[in-house]
PLY file of the C-alpha trace (Angstrom):
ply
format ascii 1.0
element vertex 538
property float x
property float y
property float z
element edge 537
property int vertex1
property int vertex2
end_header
9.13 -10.46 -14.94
7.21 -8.78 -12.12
5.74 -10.87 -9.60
2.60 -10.41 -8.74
0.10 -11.55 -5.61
-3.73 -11.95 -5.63
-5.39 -11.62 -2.45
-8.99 -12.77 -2.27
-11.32 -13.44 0.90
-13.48 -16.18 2.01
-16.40 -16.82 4.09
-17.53 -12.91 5.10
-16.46 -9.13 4.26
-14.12 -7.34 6.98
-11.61 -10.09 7.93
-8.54 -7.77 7.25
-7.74 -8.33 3.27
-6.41 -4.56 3.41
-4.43 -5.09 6.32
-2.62 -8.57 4.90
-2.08 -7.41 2.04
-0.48 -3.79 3.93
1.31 -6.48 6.05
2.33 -8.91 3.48
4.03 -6.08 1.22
5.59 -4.63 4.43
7.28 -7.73 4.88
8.87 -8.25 1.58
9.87 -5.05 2.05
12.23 -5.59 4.64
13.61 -8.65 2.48
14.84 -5.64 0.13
11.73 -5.94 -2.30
10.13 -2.59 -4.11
6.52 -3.46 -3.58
3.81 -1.52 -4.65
-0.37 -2.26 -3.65
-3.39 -2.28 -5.98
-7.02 -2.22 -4.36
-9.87 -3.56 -6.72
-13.52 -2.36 -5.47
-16.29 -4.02 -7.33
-18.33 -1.27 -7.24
-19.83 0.17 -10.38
-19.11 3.67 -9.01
-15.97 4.85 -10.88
-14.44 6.36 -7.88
-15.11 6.24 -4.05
-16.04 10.31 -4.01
-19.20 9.68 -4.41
-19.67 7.01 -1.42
-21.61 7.21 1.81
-18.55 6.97 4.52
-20.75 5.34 7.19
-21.59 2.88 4.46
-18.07 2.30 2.71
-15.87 4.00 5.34
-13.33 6.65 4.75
-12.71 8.16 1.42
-8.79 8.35 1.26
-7.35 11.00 -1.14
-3.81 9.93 -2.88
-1.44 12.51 -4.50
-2.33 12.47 -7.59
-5.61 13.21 -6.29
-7.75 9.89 -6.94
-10.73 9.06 -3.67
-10.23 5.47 -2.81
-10.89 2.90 -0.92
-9.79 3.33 2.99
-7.48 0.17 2.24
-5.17 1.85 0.00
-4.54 3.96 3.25
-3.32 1.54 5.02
-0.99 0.17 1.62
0.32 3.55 2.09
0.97 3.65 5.94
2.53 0.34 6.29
4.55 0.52 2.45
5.40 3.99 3.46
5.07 4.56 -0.09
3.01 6.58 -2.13
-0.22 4.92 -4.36
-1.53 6.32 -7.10
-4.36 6.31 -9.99
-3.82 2.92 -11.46
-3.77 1.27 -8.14
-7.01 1.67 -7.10
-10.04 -0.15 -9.98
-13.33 -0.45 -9.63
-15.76 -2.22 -11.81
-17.14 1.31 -12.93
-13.95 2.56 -14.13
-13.05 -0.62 -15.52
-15.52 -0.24 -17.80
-15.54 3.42 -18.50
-12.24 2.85 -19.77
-12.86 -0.29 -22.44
-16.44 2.05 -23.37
-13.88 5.12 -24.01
-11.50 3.00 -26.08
-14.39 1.38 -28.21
-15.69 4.78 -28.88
-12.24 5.68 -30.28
-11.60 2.74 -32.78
-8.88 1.65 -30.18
-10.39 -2.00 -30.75
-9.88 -2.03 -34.40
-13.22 -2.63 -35.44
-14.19 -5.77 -33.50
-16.65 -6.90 -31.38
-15.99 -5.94 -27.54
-17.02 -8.58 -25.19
-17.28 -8.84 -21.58
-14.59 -11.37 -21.57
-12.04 -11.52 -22.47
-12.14 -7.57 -22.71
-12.96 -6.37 -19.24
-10.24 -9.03 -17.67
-7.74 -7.74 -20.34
-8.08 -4.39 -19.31
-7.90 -5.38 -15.83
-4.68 -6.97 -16.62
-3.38 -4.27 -18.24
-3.53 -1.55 -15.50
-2.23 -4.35 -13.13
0.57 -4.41 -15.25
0.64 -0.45 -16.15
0.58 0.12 -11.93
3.60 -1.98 -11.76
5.67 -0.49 -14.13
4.80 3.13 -13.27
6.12 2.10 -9.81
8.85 0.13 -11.38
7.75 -2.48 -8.58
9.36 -5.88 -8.25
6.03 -7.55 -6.31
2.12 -5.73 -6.94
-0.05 -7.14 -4.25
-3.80 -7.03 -6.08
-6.81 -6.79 -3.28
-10.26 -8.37 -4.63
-12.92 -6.81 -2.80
-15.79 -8.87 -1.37
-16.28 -12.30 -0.83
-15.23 -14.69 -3.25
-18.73 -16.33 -4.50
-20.03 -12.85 -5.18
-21.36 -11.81 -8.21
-19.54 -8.44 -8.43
-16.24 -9.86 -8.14
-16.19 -12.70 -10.86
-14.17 -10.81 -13.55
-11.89 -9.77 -11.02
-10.84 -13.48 -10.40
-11.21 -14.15 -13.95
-8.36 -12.09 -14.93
-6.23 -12.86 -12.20
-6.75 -16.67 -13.52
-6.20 -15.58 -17.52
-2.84 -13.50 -16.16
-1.84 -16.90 -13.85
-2.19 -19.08 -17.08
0.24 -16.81 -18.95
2.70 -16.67 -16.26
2.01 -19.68 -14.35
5.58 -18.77 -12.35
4.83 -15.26 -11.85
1.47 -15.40 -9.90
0.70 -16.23 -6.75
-3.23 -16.47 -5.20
-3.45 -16.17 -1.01
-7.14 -16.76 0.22
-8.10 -14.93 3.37
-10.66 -17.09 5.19
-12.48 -16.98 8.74
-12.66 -19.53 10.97
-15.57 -19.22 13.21
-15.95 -20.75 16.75
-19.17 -20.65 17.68
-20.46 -19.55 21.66
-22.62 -23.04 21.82
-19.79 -25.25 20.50
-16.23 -23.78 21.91
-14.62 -25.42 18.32
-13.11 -23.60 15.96
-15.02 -24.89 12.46
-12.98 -25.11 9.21
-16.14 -26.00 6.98
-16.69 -22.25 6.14
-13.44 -21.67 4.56
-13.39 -25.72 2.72
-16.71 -24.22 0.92
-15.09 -20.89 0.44
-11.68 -22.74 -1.78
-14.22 -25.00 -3.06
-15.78 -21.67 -4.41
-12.78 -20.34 -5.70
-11.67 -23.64 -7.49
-15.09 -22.96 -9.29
-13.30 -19.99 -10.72
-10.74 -22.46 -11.95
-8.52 -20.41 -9.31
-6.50 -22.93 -6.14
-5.03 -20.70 -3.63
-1.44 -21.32 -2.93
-1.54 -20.00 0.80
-4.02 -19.60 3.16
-4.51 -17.04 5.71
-7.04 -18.44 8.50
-8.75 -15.65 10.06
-10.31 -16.58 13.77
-10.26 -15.18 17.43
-7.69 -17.69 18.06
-4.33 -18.88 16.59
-4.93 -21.87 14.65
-3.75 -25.54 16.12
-2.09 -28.25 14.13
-5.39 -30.39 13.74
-7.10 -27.23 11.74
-3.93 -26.43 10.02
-4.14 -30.14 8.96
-7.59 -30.65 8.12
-7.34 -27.36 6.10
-4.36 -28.90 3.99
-6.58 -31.89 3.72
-9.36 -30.82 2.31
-8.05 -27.42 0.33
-5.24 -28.98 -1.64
-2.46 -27.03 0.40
0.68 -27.46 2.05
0.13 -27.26 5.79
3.24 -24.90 6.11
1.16 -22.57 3.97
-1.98 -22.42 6.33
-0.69 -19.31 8.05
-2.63 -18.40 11.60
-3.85 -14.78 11.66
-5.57 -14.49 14.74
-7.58 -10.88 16.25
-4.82 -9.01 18.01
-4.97 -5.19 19.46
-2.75 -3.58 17.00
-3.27 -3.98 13.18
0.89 -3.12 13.10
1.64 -6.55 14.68
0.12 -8.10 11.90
3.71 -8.33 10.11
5.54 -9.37 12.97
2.69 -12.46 12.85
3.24 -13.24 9.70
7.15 -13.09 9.79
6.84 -15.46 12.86
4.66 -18.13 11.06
7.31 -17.65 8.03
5.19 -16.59 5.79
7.29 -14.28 3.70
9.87 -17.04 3.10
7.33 -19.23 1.92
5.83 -16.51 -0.65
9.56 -16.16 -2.07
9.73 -20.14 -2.54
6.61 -20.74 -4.11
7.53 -17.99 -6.60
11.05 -19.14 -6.52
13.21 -15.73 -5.31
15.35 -15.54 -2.75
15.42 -12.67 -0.13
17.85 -9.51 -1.31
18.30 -9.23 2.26
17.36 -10.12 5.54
15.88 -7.46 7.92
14.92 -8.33 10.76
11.63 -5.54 10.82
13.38 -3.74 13.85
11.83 -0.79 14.00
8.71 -2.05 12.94
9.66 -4.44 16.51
10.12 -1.23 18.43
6.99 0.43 17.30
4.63 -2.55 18.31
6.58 -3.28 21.38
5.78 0.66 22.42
2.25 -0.07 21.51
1.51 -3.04 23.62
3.81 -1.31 27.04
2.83 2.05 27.18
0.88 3.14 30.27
0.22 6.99 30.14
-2.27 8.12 28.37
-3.29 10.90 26.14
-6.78 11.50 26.05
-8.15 12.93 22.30
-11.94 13.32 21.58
-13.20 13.62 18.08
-16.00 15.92 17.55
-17.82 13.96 14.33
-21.37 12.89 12.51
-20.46 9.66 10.53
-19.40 6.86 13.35
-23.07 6.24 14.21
-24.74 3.78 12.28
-27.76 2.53 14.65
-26.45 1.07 18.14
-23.40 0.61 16.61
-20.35 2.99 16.29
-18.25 2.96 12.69
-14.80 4.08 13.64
-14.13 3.59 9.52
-15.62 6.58 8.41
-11.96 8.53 10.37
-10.05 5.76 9.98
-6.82 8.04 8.62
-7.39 10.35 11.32
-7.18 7.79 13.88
-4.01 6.36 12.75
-2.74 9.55 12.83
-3.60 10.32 16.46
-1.55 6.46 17.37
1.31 7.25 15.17
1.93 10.98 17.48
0.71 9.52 20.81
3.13 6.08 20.05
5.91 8.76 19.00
6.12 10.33 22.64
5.23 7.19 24.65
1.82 7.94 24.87
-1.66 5.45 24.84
-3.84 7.27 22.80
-7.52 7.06 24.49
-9.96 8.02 21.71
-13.54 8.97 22.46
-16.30 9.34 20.18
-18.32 12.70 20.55
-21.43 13.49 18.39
-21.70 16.71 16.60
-25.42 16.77 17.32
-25.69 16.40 20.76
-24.24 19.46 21.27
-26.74 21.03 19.28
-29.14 19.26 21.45
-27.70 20.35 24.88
-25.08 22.99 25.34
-24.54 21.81 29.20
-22.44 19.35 27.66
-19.71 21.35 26.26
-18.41 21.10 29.42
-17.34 17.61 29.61
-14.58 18.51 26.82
-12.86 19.91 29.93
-12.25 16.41 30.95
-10.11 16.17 26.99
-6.50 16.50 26.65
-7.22 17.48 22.96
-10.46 17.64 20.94
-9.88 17.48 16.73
-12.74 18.32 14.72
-12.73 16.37 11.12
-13.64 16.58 8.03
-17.60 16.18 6.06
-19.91 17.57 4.53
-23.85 19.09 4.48
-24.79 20.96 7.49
-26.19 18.56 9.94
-24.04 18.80 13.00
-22.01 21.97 12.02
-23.85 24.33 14.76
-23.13 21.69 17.14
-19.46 21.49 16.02
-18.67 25.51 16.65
-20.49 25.11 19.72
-17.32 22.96 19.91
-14.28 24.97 18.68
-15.71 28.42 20.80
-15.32 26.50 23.60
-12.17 24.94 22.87
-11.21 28.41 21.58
-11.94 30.30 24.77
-10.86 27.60 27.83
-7.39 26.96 25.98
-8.22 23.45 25.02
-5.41 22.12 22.37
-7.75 22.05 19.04
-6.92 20.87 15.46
-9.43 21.12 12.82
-9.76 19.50 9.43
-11.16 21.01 6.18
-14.84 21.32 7.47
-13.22 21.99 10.68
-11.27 24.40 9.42
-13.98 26.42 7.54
-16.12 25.78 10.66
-13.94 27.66 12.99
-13.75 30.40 10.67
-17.02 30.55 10.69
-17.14 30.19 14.62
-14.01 33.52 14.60
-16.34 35.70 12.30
-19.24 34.78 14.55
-17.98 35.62 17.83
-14.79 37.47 17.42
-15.53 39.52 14.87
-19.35 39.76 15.37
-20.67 38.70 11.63
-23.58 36.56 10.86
-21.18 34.52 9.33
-21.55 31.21 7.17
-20.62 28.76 4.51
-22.08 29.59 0.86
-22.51 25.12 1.38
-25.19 25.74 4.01
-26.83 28.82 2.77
-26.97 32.23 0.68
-27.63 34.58 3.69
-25.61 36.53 6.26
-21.52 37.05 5.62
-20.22 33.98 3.23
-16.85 34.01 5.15
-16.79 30.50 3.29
-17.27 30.55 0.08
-17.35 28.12 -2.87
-14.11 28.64 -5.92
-15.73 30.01 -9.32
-14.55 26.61 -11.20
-16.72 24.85 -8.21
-19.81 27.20 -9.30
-19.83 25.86 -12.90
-19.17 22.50 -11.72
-22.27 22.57 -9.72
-24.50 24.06 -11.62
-24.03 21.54 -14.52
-24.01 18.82 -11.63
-20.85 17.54 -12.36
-20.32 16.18 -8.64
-17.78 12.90 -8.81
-14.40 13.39 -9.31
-14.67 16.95 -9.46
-13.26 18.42 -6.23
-10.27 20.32 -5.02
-7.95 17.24 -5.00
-4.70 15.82 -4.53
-1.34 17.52 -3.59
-0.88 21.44 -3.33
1.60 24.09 -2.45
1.18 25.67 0.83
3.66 28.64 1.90
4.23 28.93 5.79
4.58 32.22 7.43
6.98 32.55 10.04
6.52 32.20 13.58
3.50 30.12 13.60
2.80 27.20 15.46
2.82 25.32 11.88
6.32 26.92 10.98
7.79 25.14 14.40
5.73 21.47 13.38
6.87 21.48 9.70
10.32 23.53 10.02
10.25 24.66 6.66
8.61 27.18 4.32
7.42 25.28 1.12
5.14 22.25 2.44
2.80 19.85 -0.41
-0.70 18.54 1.51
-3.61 16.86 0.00
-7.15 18.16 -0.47
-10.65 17.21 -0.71
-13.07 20.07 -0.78
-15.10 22.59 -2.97
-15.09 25.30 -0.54
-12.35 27.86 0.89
-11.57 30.92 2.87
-13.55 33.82 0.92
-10.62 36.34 0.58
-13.01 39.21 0.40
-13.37 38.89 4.18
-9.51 37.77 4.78
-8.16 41.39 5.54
-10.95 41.83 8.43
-10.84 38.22 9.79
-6.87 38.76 10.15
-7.26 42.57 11.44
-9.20 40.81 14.64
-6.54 38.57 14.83
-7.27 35.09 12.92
-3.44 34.06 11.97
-2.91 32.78 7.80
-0.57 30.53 8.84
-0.29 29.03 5.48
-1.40 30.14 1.99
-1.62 28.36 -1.23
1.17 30.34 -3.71
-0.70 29.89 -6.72
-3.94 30.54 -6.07
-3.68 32.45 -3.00
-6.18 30.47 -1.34
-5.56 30.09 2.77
-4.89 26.56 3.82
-4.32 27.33 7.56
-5.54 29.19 10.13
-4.55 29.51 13.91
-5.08 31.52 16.65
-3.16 33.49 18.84
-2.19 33.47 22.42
-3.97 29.90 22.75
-1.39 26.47 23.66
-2.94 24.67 20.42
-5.33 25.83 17.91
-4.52 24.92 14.75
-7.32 24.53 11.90
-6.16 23.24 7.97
-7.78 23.12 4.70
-6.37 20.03 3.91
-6.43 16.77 5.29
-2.76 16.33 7.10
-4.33 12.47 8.28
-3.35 11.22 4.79
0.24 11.77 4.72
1.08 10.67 8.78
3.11 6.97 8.93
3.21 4.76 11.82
7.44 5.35 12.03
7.29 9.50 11.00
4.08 11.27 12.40
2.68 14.10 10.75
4.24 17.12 11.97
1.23 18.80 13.04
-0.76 15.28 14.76
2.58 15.87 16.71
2.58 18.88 17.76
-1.38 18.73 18.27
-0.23 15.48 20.47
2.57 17.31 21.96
0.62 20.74 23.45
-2.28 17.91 24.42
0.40 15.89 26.87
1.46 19.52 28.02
-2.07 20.11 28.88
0 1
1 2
2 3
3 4
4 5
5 6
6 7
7 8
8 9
9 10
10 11
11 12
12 13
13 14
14 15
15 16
16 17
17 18
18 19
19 20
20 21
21 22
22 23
23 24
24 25
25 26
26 27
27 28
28 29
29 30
30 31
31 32
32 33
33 34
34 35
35 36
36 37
37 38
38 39
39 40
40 41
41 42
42 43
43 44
44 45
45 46
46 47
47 48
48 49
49 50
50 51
51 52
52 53
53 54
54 55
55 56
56 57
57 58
58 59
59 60
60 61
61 62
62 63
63 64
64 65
65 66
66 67
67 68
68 69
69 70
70 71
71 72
72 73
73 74
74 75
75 76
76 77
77 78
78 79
79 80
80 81
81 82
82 83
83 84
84 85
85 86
86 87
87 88
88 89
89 90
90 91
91 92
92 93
93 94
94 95
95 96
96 97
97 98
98 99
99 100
100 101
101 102
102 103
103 104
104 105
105 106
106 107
107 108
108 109
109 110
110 111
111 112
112 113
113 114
114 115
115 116
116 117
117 118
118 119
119 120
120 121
121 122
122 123
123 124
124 125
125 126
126 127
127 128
128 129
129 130
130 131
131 132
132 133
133 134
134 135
135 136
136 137
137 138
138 139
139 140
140 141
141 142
142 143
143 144
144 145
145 146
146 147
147 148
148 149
149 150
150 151
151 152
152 153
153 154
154 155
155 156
156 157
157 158
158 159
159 160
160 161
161 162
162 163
163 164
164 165
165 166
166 167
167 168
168 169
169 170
170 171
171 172
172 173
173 174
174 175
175 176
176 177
177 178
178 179
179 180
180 181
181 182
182 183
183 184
184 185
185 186
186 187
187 188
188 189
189 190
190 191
191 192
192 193
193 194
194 195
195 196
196 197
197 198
198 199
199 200
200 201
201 202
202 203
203 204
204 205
205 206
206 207
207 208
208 209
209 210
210 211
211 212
212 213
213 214
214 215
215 216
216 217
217 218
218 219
219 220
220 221
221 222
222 223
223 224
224 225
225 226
226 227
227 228
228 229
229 230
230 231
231 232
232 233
233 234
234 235
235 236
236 237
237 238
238 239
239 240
240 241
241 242
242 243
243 244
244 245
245 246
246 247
247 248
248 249
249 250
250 251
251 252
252 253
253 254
254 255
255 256
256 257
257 258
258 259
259 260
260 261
261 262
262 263
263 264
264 265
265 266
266 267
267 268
268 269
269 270
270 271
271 272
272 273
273 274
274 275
275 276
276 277
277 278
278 279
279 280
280 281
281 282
282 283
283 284
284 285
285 286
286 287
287 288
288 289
289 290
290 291
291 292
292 293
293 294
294 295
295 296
296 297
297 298
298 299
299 300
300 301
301 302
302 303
303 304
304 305
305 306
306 307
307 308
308 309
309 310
310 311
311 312
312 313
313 314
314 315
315 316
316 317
317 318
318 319
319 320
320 321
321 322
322 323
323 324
324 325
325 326
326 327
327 328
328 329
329 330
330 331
331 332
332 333
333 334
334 335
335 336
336 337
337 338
338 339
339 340
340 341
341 342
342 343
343 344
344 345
345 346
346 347
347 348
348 349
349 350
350 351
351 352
352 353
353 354
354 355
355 356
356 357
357 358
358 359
359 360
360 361
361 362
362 363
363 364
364 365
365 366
366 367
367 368
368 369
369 370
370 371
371 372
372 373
373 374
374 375
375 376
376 377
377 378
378 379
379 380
380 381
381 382
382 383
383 384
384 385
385 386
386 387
387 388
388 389
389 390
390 391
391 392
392 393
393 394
394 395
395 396
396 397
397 398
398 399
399 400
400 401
401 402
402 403
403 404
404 405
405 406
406 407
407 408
408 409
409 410
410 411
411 412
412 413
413 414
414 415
415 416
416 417
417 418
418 419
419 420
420 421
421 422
422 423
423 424
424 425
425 426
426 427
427 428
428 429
429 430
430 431
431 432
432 433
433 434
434 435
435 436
436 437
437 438
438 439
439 440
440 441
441 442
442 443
443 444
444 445
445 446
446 447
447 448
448 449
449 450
450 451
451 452
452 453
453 454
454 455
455 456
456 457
457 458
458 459
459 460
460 461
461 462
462 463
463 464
464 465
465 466
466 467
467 468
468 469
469 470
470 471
471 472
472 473
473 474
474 475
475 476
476 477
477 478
478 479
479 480
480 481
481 482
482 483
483 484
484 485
485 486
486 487
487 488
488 489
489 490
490 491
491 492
492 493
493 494
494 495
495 496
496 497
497 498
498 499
499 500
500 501
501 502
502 503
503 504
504 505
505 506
506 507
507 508
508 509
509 510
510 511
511 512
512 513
513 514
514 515
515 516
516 517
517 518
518 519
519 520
520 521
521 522
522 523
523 524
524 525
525 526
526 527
527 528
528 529
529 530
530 531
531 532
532 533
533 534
534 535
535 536
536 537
């Protein structure tokens, strides 16, 4: 029997659920566990494609092609496995899927209820995730805040699949622990009401993970065990810390891992001591030098406040390269429009040791952004660019290499469409068939020799993943490579280019894909390290 872990939080949303339950499975991993990581969104939408990023934060793309939550990211950065389609639920396609098997008789005839039909079906994928993995421990992350509406048939089938294993389940609560300004205590009343809530979904959590600034002290640990029915031992500290990758090395020091195994009564395959894990945070918290990296993007604003979620994957992948050569990564925030706004201010990208350009989509910002890559382009600056950014600085090549009135077909009909959209998009658009419906997932891409990308990857045959509608329009290929724009990679099958570089220039390499999805903290992508690499030469 499969073991398998509910994580639920308490008290507010964005305490770190993804990143204990990223850290939790990394940690029975090194005690010789397969784990594998299932997010639950209670969203109605059926996917995350069709979410506002400054709202929800990144849209991560797996390789089977399924947009996600950003938390199923960071399952796969710290699992260093892959997650796929039945890992990631939301109440939307929790539903589309019991509607679909009504519709075909799959029910037999009988009435379908809300429960226990929606928490079955939960159940089932739970269960269908874990054996597709062939997974000895699924972690399961509720989303929210327990005492939400959206969530309650979430926690209603993790109690209905606890009451038919009782030995197999396991529920961890992660609460906060505020300490407010005026009263310099930290307050444990919050998370009492937020078990209390819980227990009102006839759910006790074994193990609690206390959120706060600080590390907890015996006297919280103890009232907490008091008053929420736990063993102290199994109030686990989780205080803020810089690095989200010390989070394991936290949790293996409060024993938390050990305890998981006894209250579901296993014993470790092995002991690991998480050593290179050890070496990776202790080169995150020594090194010195930096590496300075601005990122040229429109969805981190959101008022007076800046949403680094929206590029989360793209600044992990930025740390994992920087970390890999030593490096502390300084990150700065550069909007898209202001450049628009005033063109005197390209020149403080001078003062960058690399500038990327990211993904998006719609045209606000774009003129801003190839205001960005010409300069970058024509004072050597090292320059990687992401799917938009890609198609941008063809866009920006055609412009002012090759002297078109060049454009995207996704910003207008006029001038040279040196980006245009695939026929299967057209028909897909024009019926308005928008979710789900993208360029997505894993694809082929042939290197050509000699390229920068050739000397990152070191092989011919590479397999990125995508998230667009738009691409290179060959029709203009032959010119755009006559005036010296480099297909560094094409697509075999479809013969669509998925990079582009330039020559004669330290670092400018553009791709169709997103490269951010597939970099790990312990094996950077290849080309975040060579971006990172030409940067530190710089």
């Amino acid at each position: 029997m499969k073991k398998y872990i509910f994580v639920a939080g308490g008290v507010m949303s964005g305490i770190g659920k993804g990143i204990a339950v990223s850290s939790i499975g990394r940690v029975l991993k090194s005690k010789g566990f397969k784990v594998t990581a299932i997010k639950i969104d209670p969203y109605i939408n059926v996917d995350a494609g069709t979410m506002n990023p400054v709202e929800h934060g990144e849209v991560f793309v797996t390789e089977d092609g399924v947009e996600c939550d950003q938390d199923v990211g960071n399952y796969e950065r710290f699992l260093d496995e892959n997650i796929y389609t039945d890992n990631y639920m939301t109440t939307g396609k929790v539903y589309q899927s019991v509607i679909n098997k009504e519709r075909n008789l799959e029910y037999n005839g009988k009435c379908v209820e809300v429960v226990p039909d929606i928490p079955n079906e939960v159940i089932a994928t739970i269960k269908k995730a874990g054996e597709k993995t062939n997974s000895e421990f699924v972690l399961i992350e509720i989303g929210g805040t327990v005492g939400e509406y959206q969530n309650m048939l979430f926690l209603e089938a993790a109690r209905m699949l606890k009451l038919a294993h009782p030995k197999d389940v396991l529920f961890i609560l992660v609460s906060y622990l505020p300490i407010p300004n005026k009263i310099g205590e930290m307050k444990t009343k919050p998370t009492q009401y937020a078990v209390r809530t819980l227990n009102s979904a006839g759910i006790q959590p074994q193990i609690i993970l206390a959120r706060s600034d600080k590390p907890l002290d015996d006297i919280r640990k103890n009232k907490i065990s008091v008053f929420c029915s736990v063993d102290q031992r199994d109030v686990i500290s989780a205080p803020d810390i810089d690095s989200i990758y010390e989070v394991p090395l936290n949790f293996e020091k409060e024993n938390l891992g050990n305890r998981i195994l006894e209250e579901l009564h296993l014993d470790p395959v092995y002991e690991k001591d998480l050593e290179d894990w050890s070496k990776l945070v202790n080169t995150i918290k020594t090194v010195t030098d930096p590496v300075k990296i601005g990122i040229v993007g429109k969805y981190f604003e959101t008022g007076k406040f800046t949403l680094t979620d929206s590029y989360i994957s793209v600044i992990e992948s930025v740390k994992h390269a920087a970390y890999f050569f030593n490096k502390k990564p300084e990150i700065q925030w550069l909007s898209a429009e202001d450049y628009e706004q005033d063109q005197s201010k390209l020149k403080e990208l001078s003062s960058f040791d690399g500038i990327i350009v990211p993904g998006g989509f719609g045209n606000r910002g774009t003129e801003g952004k190839i205001k960005v890559i010409q300069y970058c382009r024509e004072n050597k600056i090292p320059f990687l660019g992401l799917c938009l950014g890609m198609q941008l600085s063809v866009i920006e090549f055609a412009r002012n290499v090759c002297g078109l009135n060049a454009n995207s077909t996704e910003f207008t009909k006029e001038g040279e469409l040196v980006i245009d959209v695939m026929p299967e998009q057209k028909v897909l658009l024009k019926e308005k068939k928008y979710g789900g419906t993208m360029r997505l997932g894993a694809y082929d891409c042939k290197i050509k020799p000699g390229t920068i990308s050739a000397r990152a990857y070191n092989k011919e045959l590479i397999s990125e993943r995508h998230r667009h509608r738009y691409e290179l329009n060959n029709s203009c290929r032959k010119l755009l490579e006559n005036r010296g724009l480099v297909m560094a990679g094409v697509n075999p099958e479809k013969d669509l280019v998925e990079i582009i570089e330039i020559k004669d220039h330290p670092f400018f390499v553009a791709t169709q894909f997103h490269p951010e999805f597939k970099s790990r903290p312990l094996r950077p992508h290849p080309l975040f390290r060579e971006f990172i690499n030409a940067s530190i030469q710089r």
